[in-house]
SETIFI-645784 format. One record per residue (C-alpha): residue number from 1; residue in three letters; x, y, z. Coordinates in Angstrom, 2 decimals. Last residue first. Layout:
{pt NUM,'ALA',{X,Y,Z}}
...
END
This chain:
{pt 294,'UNK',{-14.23,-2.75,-7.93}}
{pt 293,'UNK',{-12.19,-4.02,-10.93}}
{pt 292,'UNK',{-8.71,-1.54,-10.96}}
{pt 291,'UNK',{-6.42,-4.40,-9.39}}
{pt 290,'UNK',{-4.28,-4.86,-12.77}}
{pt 289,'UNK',{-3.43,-2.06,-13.83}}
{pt 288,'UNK',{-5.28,-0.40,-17.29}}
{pt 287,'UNK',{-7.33,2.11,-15.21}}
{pt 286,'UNK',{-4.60,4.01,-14.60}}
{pt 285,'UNK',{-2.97,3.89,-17.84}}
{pt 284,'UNK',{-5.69,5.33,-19.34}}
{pt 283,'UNK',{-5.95,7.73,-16.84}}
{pt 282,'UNK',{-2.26,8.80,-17.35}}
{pt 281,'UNK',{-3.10,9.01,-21.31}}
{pt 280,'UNK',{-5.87,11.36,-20.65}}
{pt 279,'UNK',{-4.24,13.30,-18.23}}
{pt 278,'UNK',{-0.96,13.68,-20.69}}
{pt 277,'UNK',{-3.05,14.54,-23.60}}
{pt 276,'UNK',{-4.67,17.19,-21.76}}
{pt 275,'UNK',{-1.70,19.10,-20.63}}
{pt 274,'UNK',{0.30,18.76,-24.09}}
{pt 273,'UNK',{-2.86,20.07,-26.37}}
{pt 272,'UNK',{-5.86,19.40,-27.54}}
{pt 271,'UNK',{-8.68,21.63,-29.15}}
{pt 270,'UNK',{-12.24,19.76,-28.06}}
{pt 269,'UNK',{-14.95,19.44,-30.25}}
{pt 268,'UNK',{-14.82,15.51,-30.14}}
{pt 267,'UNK',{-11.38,15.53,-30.57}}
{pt 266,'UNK',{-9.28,18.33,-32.41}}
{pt 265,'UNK',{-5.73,18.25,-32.16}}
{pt 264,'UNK',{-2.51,20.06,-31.58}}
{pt 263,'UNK',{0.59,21.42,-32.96}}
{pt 262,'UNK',{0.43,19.59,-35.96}}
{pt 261,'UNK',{3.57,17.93,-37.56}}
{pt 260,'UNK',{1.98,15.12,-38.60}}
{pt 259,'UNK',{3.31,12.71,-36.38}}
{pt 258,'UNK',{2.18,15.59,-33.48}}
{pt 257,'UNK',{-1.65,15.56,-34.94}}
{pt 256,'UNK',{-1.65,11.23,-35.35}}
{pt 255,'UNK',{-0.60,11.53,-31.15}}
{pt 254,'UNK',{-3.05,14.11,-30.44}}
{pt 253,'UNK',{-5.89,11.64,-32.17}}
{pt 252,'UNK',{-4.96,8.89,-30.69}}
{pt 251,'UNK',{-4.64,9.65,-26.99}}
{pt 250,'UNK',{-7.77,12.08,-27.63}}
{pt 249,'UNK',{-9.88,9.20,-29.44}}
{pt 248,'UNK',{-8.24,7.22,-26.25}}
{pt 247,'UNK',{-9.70,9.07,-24.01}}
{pt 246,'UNK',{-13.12,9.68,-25.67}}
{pt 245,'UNK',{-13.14,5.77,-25.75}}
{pt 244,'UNK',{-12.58,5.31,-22.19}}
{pt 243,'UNK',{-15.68,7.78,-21.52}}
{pt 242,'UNK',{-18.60,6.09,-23.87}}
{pt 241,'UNK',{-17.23,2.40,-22.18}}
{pt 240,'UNK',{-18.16,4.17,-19.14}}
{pt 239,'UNK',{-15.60,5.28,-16.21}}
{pt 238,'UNK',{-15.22,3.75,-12.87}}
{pt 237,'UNK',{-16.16,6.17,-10.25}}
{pt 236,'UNK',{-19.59,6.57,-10.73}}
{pt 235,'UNK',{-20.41,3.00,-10.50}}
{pt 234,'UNK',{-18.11,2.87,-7.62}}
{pt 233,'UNK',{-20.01,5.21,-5.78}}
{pt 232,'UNK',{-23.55,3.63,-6.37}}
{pt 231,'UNK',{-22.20,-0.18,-5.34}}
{pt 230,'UNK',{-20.28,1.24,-2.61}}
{pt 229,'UNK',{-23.36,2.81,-0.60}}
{pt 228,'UNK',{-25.01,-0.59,0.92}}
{pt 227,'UNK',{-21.53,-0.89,2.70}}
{pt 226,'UNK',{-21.88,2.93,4.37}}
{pt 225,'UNK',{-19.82,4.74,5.61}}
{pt 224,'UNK',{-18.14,6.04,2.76}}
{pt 223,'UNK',{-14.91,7.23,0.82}}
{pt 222,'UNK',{-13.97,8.34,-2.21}}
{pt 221,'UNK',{-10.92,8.07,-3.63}}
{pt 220,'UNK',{-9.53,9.92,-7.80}}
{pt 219,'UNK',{-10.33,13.51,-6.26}}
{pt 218,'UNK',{-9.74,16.07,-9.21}}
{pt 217,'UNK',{-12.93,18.47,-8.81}}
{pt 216,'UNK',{-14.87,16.46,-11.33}}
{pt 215,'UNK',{-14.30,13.42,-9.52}}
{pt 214,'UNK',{-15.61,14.69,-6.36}}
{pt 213,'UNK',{-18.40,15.86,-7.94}}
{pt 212,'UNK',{-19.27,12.18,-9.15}}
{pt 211,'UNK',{-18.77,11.04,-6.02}}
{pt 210,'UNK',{-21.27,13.42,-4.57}}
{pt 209,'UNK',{-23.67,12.78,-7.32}}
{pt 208,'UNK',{-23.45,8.98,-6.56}}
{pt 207,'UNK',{-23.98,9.25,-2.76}}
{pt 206,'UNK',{-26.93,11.89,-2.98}}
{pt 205,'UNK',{-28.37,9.06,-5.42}}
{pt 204,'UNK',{-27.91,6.61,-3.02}}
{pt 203,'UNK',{-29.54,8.93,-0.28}}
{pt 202,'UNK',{-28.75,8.11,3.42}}
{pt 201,'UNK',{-26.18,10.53,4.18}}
{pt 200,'UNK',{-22.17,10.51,5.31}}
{pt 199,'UNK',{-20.58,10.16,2.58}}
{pt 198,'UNK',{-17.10,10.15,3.97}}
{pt 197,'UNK',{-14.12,12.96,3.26}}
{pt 196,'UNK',{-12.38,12.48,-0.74}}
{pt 195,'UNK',{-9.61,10.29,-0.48}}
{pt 194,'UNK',{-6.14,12.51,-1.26}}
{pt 193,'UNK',{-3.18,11.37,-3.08}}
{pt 192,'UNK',{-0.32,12.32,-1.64}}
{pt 191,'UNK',{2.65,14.22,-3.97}}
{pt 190,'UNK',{2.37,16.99,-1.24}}
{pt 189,'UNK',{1.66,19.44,-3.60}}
{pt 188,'UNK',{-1.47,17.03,-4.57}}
{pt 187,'UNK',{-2.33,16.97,-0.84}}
{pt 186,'UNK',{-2.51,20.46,-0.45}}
{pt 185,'UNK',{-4.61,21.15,-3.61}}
{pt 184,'UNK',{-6.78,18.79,-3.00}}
{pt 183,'UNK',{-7.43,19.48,0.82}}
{pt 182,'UNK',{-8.34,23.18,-0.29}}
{pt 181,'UNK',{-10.44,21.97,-2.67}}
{pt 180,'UNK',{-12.47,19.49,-0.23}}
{pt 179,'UNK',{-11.89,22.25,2.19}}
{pt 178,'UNK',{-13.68,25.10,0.02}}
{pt 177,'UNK',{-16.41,22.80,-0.61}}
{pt 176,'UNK',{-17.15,21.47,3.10}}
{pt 175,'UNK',{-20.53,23.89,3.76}}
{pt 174,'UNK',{-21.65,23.18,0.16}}
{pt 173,'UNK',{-22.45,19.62,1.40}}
{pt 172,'UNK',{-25.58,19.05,-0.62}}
{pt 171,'UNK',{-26.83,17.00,1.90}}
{pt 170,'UNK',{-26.45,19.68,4.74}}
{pt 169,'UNK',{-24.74,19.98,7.37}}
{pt 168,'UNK',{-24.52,22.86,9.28}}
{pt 167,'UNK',{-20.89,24.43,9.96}}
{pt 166,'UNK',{-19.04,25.46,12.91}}
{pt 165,'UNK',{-15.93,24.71,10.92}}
{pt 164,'UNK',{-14.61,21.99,13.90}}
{pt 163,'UNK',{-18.17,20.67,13.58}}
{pt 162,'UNK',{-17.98,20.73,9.57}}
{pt 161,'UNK',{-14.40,18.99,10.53}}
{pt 160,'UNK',{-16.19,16.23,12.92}}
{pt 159,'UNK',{-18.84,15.09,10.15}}
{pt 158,'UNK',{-16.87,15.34,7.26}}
{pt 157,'UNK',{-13.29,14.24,7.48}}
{pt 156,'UNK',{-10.60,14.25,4.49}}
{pt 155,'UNK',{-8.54,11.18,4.19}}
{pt 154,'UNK',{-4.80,11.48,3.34}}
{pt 153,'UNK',{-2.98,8.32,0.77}}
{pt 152,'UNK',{0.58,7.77,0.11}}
{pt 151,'UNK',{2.11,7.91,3.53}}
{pt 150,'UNK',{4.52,5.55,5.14}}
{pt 149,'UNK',{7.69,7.96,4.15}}
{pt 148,'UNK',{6.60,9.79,7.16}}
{pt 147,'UNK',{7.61,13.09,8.78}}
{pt 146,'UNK',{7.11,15.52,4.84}}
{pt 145,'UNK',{3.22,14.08,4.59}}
{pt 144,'UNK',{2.39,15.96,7.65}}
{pt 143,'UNK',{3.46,19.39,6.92}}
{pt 142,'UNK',{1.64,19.34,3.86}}
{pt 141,'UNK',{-1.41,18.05,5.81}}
{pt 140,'UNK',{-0.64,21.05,7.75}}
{pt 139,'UNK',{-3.76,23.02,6.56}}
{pt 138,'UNK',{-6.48,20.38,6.35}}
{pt 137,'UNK',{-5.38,19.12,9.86}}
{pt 136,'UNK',{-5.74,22.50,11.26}}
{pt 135,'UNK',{-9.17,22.90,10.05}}
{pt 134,'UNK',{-9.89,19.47,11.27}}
{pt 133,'UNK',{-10.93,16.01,10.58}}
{pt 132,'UNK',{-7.57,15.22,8.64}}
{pt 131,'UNK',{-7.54,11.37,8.64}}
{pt 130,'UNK',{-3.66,10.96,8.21}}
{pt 129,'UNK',{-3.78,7.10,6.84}}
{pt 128,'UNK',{-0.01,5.45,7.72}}
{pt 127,'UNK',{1.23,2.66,5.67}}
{pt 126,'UNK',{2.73,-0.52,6.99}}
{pt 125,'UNK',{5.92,-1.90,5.03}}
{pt 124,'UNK',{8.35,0.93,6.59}}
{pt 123,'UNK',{10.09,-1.37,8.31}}
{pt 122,'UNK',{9.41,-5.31,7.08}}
{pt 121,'UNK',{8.39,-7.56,9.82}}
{pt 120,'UNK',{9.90,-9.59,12.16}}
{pt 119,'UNK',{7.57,-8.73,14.57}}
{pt 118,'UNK',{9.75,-6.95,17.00}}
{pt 117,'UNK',{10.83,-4.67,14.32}}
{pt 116,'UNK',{7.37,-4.25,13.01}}
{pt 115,'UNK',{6.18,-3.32,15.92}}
{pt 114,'UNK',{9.35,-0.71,17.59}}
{pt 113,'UNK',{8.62,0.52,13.42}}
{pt 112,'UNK',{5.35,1.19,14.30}}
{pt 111,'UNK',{6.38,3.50,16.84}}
{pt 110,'UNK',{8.63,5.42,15.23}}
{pt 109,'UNK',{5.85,6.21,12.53}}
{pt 108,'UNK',{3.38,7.23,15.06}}
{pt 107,'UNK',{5.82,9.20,16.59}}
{pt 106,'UNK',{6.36,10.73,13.13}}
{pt 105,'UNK',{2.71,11.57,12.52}}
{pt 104,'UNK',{2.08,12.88,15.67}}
{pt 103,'UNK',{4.78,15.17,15.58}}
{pt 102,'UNK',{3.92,16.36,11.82}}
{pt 101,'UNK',{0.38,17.67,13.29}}
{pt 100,'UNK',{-2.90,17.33,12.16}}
{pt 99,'UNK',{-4.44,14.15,12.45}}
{pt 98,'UNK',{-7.29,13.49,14.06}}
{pt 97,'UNK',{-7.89,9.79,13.45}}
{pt 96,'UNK',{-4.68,7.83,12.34}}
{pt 95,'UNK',{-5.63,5.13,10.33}}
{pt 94,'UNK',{-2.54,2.15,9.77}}
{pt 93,'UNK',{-2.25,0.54,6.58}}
{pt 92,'UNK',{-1.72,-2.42,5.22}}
{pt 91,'UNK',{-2.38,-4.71,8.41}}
{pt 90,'UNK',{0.26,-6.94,9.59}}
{pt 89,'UNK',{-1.71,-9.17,11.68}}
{pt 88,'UNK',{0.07,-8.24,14.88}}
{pt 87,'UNK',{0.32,-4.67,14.27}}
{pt 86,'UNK',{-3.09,-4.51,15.25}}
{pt 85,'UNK',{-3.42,-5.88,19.17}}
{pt 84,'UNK',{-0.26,-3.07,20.10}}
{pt 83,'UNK',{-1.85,-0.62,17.54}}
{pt 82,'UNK',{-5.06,-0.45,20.24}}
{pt 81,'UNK',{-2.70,-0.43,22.96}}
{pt 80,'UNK',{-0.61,2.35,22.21}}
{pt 79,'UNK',{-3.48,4.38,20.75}}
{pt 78,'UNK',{-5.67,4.52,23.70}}
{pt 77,'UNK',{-5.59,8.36,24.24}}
{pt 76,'UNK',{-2.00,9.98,24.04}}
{pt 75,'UNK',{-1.48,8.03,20.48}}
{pt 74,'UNK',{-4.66,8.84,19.22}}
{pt 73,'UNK',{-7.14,6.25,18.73}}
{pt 72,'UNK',{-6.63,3.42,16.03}}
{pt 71,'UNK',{-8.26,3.37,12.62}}
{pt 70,'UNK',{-7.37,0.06,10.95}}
{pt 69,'UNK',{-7.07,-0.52,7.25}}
{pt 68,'UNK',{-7.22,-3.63,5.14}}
{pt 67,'UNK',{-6.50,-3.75,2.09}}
{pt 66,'UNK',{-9.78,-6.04,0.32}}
{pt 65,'UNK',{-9.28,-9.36,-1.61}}
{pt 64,'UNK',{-12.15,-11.60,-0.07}}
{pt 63,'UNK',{-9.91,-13.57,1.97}}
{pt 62,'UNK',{-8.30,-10.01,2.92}}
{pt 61,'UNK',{-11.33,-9.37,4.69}}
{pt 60,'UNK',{-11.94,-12.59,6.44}}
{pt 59,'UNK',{-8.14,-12.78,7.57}}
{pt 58,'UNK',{-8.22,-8.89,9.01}}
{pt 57,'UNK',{-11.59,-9.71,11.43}}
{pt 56,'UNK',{-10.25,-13.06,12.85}}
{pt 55,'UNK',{-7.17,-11.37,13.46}}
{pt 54,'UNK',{-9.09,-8.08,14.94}}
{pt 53,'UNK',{-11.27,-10.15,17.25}}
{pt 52,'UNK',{-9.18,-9.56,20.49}}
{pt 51,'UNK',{-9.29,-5.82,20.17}}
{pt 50,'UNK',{-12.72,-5.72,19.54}}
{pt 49,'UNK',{-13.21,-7.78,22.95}}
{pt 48,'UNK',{-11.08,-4.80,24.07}}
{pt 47,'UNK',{-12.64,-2.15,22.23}}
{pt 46,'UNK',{-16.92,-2.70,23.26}}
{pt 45,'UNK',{-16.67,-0.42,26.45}}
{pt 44,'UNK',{-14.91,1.94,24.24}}
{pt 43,'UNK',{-18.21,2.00,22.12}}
{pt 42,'UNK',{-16.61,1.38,18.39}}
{pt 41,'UNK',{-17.40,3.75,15.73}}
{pt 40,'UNK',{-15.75,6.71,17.02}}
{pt 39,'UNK',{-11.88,5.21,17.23}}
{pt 38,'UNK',{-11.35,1.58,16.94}}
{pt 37,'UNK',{-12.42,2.03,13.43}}
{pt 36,'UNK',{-12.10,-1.73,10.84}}
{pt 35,'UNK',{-11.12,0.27,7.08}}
{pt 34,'UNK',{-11.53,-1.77,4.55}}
{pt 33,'UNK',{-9.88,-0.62,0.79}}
{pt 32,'UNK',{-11.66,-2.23,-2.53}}
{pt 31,'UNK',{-15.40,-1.10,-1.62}}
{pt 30,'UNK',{-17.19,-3.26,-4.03}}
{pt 29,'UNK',{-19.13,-4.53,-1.23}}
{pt 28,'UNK',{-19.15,-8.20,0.08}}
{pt 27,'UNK',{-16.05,-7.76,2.92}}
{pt 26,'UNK',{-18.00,-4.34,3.82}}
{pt 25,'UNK',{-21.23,-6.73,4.50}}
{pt 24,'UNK',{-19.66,-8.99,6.60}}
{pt 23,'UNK',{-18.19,-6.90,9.10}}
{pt 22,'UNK',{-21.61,-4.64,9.03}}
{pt 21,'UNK',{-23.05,-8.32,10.26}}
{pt 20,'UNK',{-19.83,-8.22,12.77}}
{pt 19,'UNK',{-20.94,-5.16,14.42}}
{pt 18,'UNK',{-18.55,-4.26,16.88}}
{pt 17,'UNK',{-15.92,-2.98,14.78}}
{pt 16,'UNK',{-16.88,-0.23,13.55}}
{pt 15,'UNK',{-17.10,0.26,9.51}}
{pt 14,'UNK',{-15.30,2.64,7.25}}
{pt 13,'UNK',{-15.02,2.32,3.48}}
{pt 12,'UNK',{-12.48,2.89,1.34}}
{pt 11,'UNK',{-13.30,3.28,-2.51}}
{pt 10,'UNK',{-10.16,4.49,-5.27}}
{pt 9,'UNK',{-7.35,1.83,-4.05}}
{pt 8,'UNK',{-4.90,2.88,-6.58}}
{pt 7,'UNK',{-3.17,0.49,-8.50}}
{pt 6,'UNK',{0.45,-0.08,-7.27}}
{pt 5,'UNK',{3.16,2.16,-8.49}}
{pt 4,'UNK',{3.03,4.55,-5.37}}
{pt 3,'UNK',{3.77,1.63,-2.94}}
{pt 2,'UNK',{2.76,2.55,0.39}}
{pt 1,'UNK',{0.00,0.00,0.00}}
END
């Protein structure tokens, strides 16, 4: 997972870890990236006997295929003891709720290592998941990024950063816009690519339109809550039949303009040039890996 030439894992999905019927249901979405939340979803009451199931939990998921992902509590809260029962079963990545500070990030860092040391496993082979649920985690996600080679991916927050924003929520979600560009930006500076913050409403088509504006804005992840959800999101993630072959009438048609001398092309109304050529062929290419089927 903290390999950047791997296929991307475009639709995460969060689910306590208390309810093993939700258990089952995120292993049978599309949802391609698992992520098992020691933090909010699961009743501390409930996180030692969670604790103990997390083996049992990790094997059934990967069985089906998925990276698996677990969200433990900050480091100062009951972090230590809630990566302590992870690191065990080698999970792909590591959730770190809250984040936004490079101190926390690198602490976390050092101690995974002190686990994966003493478990004989690779350093470094565990990614870590800043989940940036606040205005201050939005801003220093650049910050963040720079104190751990673990990170490829950064998950925006809805519910706790429109409370951090003093926002309402609403379905549309107009009230996290300038975040979910913000974020973007940030995290594509930061050479991290960002998951675009939970769906958090009941409405599959509120779910789909969403995703798709997500898309449009230059977010390649989603995320939900949500295993009934997937289905709608990945169907608007992974492109048509109708969009693959616009990209490679531009692919082709750009290439044929430059053989011919031609400083650009026209393709389906469009003029195109360098810039466009280049994202069409990189999506191409992108949804060429192997791993890419939801």
């Amino acid at each position: 997972m903290t390999d950047p030439t791997s296929p991307l894992l475009r639709l995460w999905l969060f689910g306590g870890g208390a309810d093993a019927a939700n258990q089952q249901a995120m292993a049978e979405s599309c949802a391609q990236a698992l992520i098992l939340d020691l933090e909010d979803f699961t009743p501390q009451a409930a996180r030692q006997q969670v604790r103990r199931r997390l083996g049992e939990i990790c094997q059934g998921w990967r069985q089906r295929g998925k990276a698996v992902a677990i969200r433990i509590n900050a480091l100062d809260e009951d972090g230590p003891e809630d990566l302590a029962a992870a690191m065990p079963h080698a999970p792909d990545a590591i959730a770190y709720p809250m984040a936004s500070s490079a101190q926390a990030i690198a602490r976390l860092d050092q101690a995974m290592a002190v686990h994966e040391r003493a478990l004989g496993l690779a350093v470094g082979q565990t990614a870590i998941l800043p989940v940036c649920e606040t205005a201050l985690g939005v801003l220093r996600i650049t910050e963040m990024a720079a104190a751990s080679q673990r990170i490829r991916y950064a998950l925006l927050g809805a519910e706790d950063l429109a409370a951090d924003l003093m926002a309402g929520r609403t379905p549309q979600g107009d009230e996290l816009e300038h975040a979910r560009r913000h974020f973007l930006l940030l995290c594509r500076a930061s050479g991290v690519e960002p998951i675009d913050a939970p769906y958090t409403w009941a409405s599959e088509d509120g779910v789909r339109a969403e995703t798709m504006h997500a898309l449009a804005l230059g977010y390649q992840c989603k995320s939900l809550v949500r295993p009934e959800h997937a289905a709608a999101a990945w169907a608007a993630i992974e492109p048509t039949p109708e969009e693959l072959g616009h990209l490679r009438r531009v692919v082709e048609g750009f290439e044929q303009a430059r053989a011919a001398g031609l400083d650009r092309a026209q393709v389906d109304g469009l003029w195109v040039e360098v810039p466009t050529y280049k994202a069409a062929r990189r999506k191409l290419e992108a949804w060429a890996m192997p791993g890419n089927a939801g």
